[in-house]
Each structure stands twice: as C-alpha cells, then as structure tokens.
C-alpha positions in Angstrom: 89.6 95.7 103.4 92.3 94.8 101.1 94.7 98.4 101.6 97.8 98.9 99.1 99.9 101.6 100.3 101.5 104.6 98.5 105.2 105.5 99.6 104.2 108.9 101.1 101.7 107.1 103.5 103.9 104.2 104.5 106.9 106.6 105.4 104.7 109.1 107.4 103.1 106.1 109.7 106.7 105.5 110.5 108.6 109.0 110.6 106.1 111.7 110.3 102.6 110.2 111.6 101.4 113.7 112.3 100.7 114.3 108.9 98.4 111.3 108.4 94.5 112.5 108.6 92.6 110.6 110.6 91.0 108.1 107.7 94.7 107.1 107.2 95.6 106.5 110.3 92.7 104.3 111.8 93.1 102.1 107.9 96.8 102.0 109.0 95.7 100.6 112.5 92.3 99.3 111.3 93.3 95.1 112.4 90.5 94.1 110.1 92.8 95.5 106.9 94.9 93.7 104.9 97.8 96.3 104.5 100.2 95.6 101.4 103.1 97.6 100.2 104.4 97.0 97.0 107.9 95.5 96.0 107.4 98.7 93.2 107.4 100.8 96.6 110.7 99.3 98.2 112.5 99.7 95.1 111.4 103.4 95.3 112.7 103.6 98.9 115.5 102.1 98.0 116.9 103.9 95.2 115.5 107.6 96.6 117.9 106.7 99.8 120.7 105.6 98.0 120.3 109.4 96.0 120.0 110.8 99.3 116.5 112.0 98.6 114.7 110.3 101.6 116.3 109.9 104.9 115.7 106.4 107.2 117.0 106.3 110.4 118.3 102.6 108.5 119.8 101.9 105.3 116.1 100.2 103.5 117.0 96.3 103.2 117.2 97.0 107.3 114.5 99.2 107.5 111.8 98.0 105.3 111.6 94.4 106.8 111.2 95.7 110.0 109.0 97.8 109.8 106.7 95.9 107.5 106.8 93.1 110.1 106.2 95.6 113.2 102.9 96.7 111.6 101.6 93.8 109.9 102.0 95.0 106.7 102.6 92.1 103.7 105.0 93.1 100.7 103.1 92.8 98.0 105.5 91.3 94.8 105.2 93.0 91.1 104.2 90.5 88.7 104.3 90.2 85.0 100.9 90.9 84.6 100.9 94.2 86.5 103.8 95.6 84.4 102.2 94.7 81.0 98.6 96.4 82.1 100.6 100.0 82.8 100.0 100.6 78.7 96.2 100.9 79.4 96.0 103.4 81.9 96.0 106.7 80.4 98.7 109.4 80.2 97.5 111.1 83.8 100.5 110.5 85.9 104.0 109.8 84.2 105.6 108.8 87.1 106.4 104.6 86.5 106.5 103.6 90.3 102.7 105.1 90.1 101.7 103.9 86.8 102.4 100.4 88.6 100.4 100.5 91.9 97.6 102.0 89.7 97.5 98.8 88.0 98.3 96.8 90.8 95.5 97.9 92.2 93.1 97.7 89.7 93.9 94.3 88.9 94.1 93.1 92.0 90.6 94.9 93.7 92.8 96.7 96.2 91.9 100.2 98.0 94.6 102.4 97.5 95.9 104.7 101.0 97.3 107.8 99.0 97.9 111.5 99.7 99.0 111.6 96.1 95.8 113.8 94.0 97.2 112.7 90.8 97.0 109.4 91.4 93.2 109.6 92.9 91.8 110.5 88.8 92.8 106.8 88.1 90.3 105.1 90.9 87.9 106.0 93.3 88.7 102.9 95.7 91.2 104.7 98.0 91.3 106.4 101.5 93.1 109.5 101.3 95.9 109.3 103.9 97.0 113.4 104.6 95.2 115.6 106.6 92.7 117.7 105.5 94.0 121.2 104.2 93.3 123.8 106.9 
C-alpha cells in the first residue's frame, strides 16, 4: 500500500507513539507500505517550529531527514499539478497544507494515515492513525 502521511501521524510515530491506534501503527511499520510524507508537510513542520508551535528535539532541516531515512519513509515533492487541482475540492477544510495532501492524494491513488476527521469527508482511502476514543 501506497501510505501518504498527515503531520499529526508522522510526529506522534516519532515523539508521541502512544497516541497512534493500533491500524496506524502496524501501516507505520507495515514493510510491505510505501510510506510518503509530503514536501507540503515539511514546510508545515518547518514554519510551526520556527513560531514555536511544535517542539523537535532538532531544529527540522536536521530532524526531518533523519527521521524520514530511519523509518523508510520517502518525501514525497509538491508538484504543479497538485497545487492547481486544490480549486476542485470543495470548501470542507480551509486549511491550505490540507487542501494539498487531499489532492495529492487523490491524484496520486494514495491512502491517506490521518487522525484529522475533517480531512476523512474528502476520501474514504485512509487508515485512521489515533486511538480509538475510550
């Protein structure tokens, strides 16, 4: 399976891992997956650290590499095409970084690994990476 990874779920494998559910953990470790995470994503990381709204035990050009190479996981590059097919998708989520893996994923047959509920009314190919609610 071809797995693009949401921010949330890529930073808990690392820092939190005890709030991935079980389904996101075994796609995380799964070595039959493909596991992507978007250049979109990086530049999330990147500027939510440098506003001090995420903390990394590494300042993210540091970080990022690393741990994408530790797990296997491929950056996935933003191309022209997936920018200009964020007009389509409907109004649902606002956020841009989201807008874009929605269409990264659609375009590109990828399963999305989300704990994001907004972002689930856009596809039903993901894997829902939290734990269930209690």
């Amino acid at each position: 399976m071809k797995i693009l990874i949401d921010t949330q779920s890529f930073l808990w494998f690392f820092l939190e891992p005890h709030k991935l559910g079980n389904d996101g953990k075994d796609a995380l470790t799964d070595t039959n997956n493909e596991l992507y995470l978007s250049a979109a994503r990086a530049w999330e990381i990147s500027i939510k650290y440098g506003l001090g709204k995420i903390a990394l035990p590494e300042p993210p050009d540091i970080y990022l590499p690393k741990k994408l190479l530790s797990a296997g996981i491929i950056g996935f590059p933003i191309e022209f095409h997936h920018v200009l097919a964020v007009y389509s998708l409907p109004l649902i989520h606002k956020d841009p970084f989201d807008r874009l893996i929605i269409a990264q994923t659609k375009i590109e047959s990828l399963t999305l690994l989300t704990a994001d509920p907004i972002m689930l009314k856009y596809t039903s190919d993901f894997i829902w990476s939290a734990k269930p609610n209690p």
